[in-house]
C-alpha positions in Angstrom: 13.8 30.7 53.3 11.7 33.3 55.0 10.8 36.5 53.3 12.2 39.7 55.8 10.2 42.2 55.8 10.5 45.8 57.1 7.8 48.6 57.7 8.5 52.3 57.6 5.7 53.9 59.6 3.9 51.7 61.5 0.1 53.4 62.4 -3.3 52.1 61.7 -2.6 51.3 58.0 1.0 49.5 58.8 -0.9 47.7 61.5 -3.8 46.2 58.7 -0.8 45.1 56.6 1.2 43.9 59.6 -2.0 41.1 60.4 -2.0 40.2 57.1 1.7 39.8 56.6 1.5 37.4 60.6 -0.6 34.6 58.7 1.9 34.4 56.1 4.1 31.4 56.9 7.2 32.4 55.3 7.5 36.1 56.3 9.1 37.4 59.1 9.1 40.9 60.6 12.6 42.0 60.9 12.3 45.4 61.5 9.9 48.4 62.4 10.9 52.1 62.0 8.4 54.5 63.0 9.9 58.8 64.1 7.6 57.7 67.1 9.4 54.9 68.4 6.4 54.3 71.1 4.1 53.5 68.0 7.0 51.3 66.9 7.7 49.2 69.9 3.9 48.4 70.3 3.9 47.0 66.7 7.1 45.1 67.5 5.5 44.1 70.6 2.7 42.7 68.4 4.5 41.2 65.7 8.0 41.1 66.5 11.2 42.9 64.4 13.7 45.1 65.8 12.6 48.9 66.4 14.5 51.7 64.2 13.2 55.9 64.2 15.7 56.3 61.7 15.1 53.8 58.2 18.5 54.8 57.4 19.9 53.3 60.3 17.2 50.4 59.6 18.5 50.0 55.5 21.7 50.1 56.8 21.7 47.5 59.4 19.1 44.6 58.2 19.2 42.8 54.6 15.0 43.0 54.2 13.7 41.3 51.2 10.5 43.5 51.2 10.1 46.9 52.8 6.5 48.5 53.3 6.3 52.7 52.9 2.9 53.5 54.9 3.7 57.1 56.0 1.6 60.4 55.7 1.9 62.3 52.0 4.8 64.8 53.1 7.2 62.0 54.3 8.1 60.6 51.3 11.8 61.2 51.5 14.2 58.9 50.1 13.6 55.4 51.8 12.0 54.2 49.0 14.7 54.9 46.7 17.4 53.9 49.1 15.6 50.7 49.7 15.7 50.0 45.7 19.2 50.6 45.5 19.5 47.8 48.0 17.3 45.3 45.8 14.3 45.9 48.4 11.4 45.0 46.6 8.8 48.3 47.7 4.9 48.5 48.8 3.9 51.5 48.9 0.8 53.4 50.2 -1.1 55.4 48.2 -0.3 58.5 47.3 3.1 57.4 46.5 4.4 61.2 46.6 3.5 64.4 47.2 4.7 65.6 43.7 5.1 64.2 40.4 9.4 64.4 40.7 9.5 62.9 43.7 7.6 59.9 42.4 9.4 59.5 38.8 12.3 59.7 41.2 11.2 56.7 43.0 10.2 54.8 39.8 13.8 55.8 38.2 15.2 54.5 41.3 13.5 51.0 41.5 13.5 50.2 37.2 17.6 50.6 37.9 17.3 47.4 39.9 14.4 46.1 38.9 12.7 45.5 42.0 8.6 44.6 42.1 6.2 47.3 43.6 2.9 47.3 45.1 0.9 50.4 45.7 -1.8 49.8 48.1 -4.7 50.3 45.6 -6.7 47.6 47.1 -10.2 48.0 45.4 -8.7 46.7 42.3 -8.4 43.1 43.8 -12.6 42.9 44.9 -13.6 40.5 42.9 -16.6 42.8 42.0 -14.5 45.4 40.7 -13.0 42.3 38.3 -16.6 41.8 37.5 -17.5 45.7 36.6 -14.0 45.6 34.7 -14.8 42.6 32.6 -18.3 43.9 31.5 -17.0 47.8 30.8 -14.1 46.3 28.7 -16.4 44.7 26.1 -18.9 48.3 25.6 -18.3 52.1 25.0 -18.6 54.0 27.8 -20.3 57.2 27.6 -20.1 59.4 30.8 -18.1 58.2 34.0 -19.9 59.9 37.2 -18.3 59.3 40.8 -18.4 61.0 44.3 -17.3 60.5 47.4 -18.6 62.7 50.2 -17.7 61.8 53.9 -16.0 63.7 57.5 -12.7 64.9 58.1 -10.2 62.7 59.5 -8.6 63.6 62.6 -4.8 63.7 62.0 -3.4 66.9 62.0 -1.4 66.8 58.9 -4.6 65.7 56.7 -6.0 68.7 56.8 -3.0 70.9 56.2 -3.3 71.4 52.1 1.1 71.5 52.1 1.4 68.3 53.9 -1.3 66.2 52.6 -2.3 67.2 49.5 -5.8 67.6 50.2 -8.7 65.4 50.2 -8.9 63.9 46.1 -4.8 63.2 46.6 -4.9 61.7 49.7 -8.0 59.7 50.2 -10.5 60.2 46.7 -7.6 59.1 44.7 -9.0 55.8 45.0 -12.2 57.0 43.2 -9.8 57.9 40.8 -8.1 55.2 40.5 -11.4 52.8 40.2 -12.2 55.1 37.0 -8.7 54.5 35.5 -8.9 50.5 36.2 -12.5 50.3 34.8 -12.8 52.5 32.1 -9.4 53.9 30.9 -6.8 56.7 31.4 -8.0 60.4 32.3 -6.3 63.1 30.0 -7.1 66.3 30.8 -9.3 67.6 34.1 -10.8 71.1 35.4 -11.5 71.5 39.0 -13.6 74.0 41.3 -12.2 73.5 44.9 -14.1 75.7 47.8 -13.9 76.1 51.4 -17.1 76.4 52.7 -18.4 75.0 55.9 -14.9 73.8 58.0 -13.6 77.7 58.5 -14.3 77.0 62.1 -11.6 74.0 62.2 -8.2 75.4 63.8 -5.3 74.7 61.4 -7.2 73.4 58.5 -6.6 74.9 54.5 -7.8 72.1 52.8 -10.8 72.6 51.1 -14.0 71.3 52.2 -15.8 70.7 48.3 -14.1 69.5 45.2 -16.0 69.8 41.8 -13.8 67.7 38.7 -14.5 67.2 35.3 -12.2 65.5 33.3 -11.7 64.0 29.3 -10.6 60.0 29.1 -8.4 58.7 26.3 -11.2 56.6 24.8 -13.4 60.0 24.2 -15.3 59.1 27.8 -16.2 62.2 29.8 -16.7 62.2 33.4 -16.9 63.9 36.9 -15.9 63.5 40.0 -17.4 65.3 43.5 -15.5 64.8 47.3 -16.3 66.8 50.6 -14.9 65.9 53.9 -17.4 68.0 55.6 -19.8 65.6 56.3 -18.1 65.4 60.3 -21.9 63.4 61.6 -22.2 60.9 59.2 -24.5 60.7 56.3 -21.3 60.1 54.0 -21.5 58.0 50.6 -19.4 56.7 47.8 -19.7 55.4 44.3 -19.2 55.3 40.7 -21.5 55.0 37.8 -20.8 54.3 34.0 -23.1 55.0 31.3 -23.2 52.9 28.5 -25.5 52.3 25.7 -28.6 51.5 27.2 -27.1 50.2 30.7 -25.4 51.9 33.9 -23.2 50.1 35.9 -22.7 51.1 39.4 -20.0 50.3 41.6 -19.7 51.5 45.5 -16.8 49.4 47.1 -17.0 45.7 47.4 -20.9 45.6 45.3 -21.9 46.2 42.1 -24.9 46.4 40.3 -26.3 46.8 36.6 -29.7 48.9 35.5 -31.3 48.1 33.4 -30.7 43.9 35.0 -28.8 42.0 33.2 -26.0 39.3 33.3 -22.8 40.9 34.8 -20.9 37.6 34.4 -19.6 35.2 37.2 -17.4 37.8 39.7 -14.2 36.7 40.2 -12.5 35.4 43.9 -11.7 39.1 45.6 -8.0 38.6 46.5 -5.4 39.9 49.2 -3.5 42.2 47.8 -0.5 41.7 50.6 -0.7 37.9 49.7 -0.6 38.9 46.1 2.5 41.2 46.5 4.4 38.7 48.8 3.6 35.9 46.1 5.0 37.8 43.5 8.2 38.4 45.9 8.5 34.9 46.6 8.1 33.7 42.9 9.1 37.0 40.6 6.1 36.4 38.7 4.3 40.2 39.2 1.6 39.1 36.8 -1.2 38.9 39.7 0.1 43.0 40.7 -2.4 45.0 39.6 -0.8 48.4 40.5 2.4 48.8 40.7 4.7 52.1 41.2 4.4 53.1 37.3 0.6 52.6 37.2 0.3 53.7 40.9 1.4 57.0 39.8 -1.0 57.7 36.8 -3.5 58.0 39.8 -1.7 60.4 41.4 -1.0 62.5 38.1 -5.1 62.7 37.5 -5.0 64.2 41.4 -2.1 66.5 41.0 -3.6 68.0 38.1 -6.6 68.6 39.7 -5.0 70.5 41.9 -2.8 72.4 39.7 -6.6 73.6 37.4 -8.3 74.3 41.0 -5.2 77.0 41.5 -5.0 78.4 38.0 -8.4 78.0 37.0 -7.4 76.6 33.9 -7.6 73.1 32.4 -4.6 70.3 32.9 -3.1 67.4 31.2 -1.6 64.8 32.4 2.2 64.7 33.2 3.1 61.3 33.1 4.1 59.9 29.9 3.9 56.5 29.6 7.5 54.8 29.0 
């Protein structure tokens, strides 16, 4: 029987799942609800599915199996938690909220039923990051250092601090994200934000720099740089955690070790839509490495953040693990 899927949203990040999804044999794309139904038709044009602008109409009017949330950090209104109390089982894109009740809302909403969830952490499944996982498990980590510095992205809303977040919620969270998978939670953080070299960008409040230091679980400290004002290139990324005599480095899909040493066989990188559509299709969620619960840990780290950059004081974690 063929899994039914639905999208809500259906831009350049719907459209990478939506190819993915196509070489799947057993799904098929029932619907497509984008508030631009132009964007929607072309996807449907491209994939097939019926085209909604409204997902209540859509929740209403098809039985989906699966229903993919891929929409900008503000719109995160109740089709998740409408789909869950249909039995929808949920992928989400990261950030799954724009605050902290909205997402325990969601999780509430989906533990009622029971349904599985994916958030669209995708780094987690390289088998390289397996690899730096495996080794980091086995030795204390000392000091956790990560940045990532690249341009500003052109959609309106991403640089409007009220609808997106800002930069560490909406795109470095998956810095963050890499430190919580590798080396453990984050605790507490204090954050330096500045706006220093985009004041010339018409309705932009976002900052430009973010400074974080933050205090892990396991006694780890750590830090944490992102700029978006790198609008010509020269942009970089990474993570490096120091041990007792070693430093593992990790930017995207590589890894390396200083001193060299053995890092251990890396693991087959996997697809995390294949993953989440296998765990649909069988009920075993085993091979999920994020879903809604631990998706939202992420966004805690990056909430705070925001919350010490405003006050000027340190913050703790919200979330409270169940």
């Amino acid at each position: 029987m063929a899994i039914k899927a639905g999208f809500v949203g259906a831009g350049g990040r719907a459209r990478g799942h939506m190819k993915t999804l196509a070489d799947i044999e057993d799904v098929e794309f029932a619907a497509i609800c984008d508030v631009n139904e132009a964007t929607a038709q072309e996807a449907a044009d491209q994939f097939g599915g019926r085209v909604y602008t409204d997902y209540k109409t859509m929740l209403d009017e098809e039985q989906l199996d699966v229903m993919y949330v891929v929409v900008p950090t503000f719109a995160h209104f109740d089709a998740e938690t409408m789909a869950a109390e249909r039995g929808v089982h949920l992928f989400l894109e990261k950030p799954v909220a724009p605050s902290m009740a909205k997402a325990n809302e969601i999780l509430e909403a989906t533990k009622k039923v029971d349904v599985i969830t994916c958030v669209g952490y995708q780094l987690r499944y390289f088998g390289a990051v397996q690899q730096a996982r495996a080794f980091v498990q086995n030795r204390t980590v000392g000091m956790v250092v990560s940045h990532r510095w690249g341009g500003l992205p052109g959609t309106p809303w991403w640089r409007v601090m009220a609808q997106s977040g800002g930069q560490l919620v909406e795109q470095t969270t998956h810095q963050v994200d890499m430190i919580r998978y590798v080396a453990g939670e984050i605790t507490e953080v204090q954050a330096y934000y500045a706006l220093r070299t985009l004041n010339d960008v018409e309705n932009l409040d976002i900052p430009d720099n973010y400074a974080v230091t933050f205090k892990m679980e396991n006694g780890a400290i750590g830090s944490l740089s992102s700029s978006c004002a790198l609008r010509e290139g020269g942009g970089s990324s990474g993570i490096d955690f120091v041990m007792d005599d070693a430093r593992l480095t990790l930017t995207g899909a590589n890894v390396s070790l200083s001193p060299e040493g053995d890092l251990g066989d890396e693991p087959e990188t996997q697809d995390i839509d294949q993953v989440f559509i296998e765990a649909v299709r069988t009920g075993d969620r085993s091979g999920i490495l994020s879903d809604l619960e631990d998706g939202i840990r992420s966004l805690d780290v990056t909430l705070a953040a925001n919350r010490s950059a405003e006050t000027g004081q340190p913050q703790k974690m919200e979330y409270t693990r169940s």
